[in-house]
N, C-alpha and C positions, 0 to 999 in steps of 0.2 A: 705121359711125357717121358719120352727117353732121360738118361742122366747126361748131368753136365759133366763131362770127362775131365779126370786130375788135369789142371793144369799147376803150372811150376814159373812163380810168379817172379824168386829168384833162386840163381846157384844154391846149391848145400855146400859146405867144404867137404873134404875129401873122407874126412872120418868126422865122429863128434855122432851129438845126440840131438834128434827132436822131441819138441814137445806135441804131442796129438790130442785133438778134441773131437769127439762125434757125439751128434744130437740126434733126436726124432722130437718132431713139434708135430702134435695132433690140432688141428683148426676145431673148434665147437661145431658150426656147423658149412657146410656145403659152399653157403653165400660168402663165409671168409675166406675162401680159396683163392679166388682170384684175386684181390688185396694183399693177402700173406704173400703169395709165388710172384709179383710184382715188387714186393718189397724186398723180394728175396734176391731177386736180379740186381738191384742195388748192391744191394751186400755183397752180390759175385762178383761186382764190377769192382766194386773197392777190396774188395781182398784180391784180385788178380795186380794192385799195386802197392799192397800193404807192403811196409818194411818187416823184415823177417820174416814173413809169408816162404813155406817150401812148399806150398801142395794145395791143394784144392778140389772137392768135387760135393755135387750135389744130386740129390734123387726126389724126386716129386710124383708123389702118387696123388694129383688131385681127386680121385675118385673116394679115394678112403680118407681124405683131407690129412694125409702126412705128408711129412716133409724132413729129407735126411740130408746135414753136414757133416763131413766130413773136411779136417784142416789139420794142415803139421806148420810147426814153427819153429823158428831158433831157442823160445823160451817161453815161458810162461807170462813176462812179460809184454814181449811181444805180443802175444795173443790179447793179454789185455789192454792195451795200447789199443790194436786195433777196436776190441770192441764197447773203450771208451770213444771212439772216437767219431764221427759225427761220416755218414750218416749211420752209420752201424747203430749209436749208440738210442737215436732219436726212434728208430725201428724196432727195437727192441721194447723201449718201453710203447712205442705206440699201440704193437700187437700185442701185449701182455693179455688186455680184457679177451679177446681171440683167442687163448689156449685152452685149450680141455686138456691136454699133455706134455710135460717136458722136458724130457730126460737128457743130460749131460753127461757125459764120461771123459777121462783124461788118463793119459800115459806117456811113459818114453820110449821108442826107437831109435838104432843106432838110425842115420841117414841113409845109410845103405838096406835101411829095407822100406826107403820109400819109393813107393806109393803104395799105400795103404789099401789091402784089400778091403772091397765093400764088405765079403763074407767076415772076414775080422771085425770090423766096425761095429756090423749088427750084431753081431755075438757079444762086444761089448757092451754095448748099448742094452742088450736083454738081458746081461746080466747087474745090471746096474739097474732097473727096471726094478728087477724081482726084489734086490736091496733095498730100492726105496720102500715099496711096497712093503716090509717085511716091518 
């Protein structure tokens, strides 16, 4: 599956800082794929009108059963807002039993260097990886 291309759900202001978050979720096995990448549509839908939402994209490798987010926001707040909030929040714990893997990373960006390269993300993401693992 192709990626789901950064969309920009609202304005940034003109200077200022965001908050960014990238994941890789590995599914156990094969058969969680298409439940995870379902659920995950969800989650795109409601973050294209989350409040403080700047950015957005996704990569789905269902062959290898991973699955990459990528998200900026006005704050760390915001972020959690959204991912308290329903359905985000219900999806989350629904696919928990479903992970074999799940690494998180966070940082800040001025605004002006959004949109966030994938090749960034994943270099995040592995090195937060090797951390946990460590």
């Amino acid at each position: 599956m192709p990626t789901l291309p950064w969309v920009t759900p609202n304005p940034t202001p003109p200077h200022g800082q965001a908050f960014v978050m990238a994941s890789r979720f590995e599914v156990r096995t094969l058969k969680d794929v298409p439940r995870f990448f379902l659920k995950s549509l969800a989650a795109w839908k409601q973050v294209r009108s989350a409040p403080g939402a700047f950015g957005a994209s996704l990569i789905a490798q269902p062959a290898k059963r991973v699955f990459f987010t990528l998200s900026a926001w006005e704050s760390r707040d915001a972020l959690y807002a959204y991912a308290r909030t329903e359905p985000h929040r219900g999806i989350m714990t629904g696919l928990r039993a479903t992970m074999r893997t799940a690494t998180f990373t966070f940082w800040e960006v001025p605004v002006e260097g959004l949109p966030i390269s994938w090749d960034e993300a994943k270099r995040r993401i592995a090195e937060e990886a090797r951390k946990d693992q460590s």
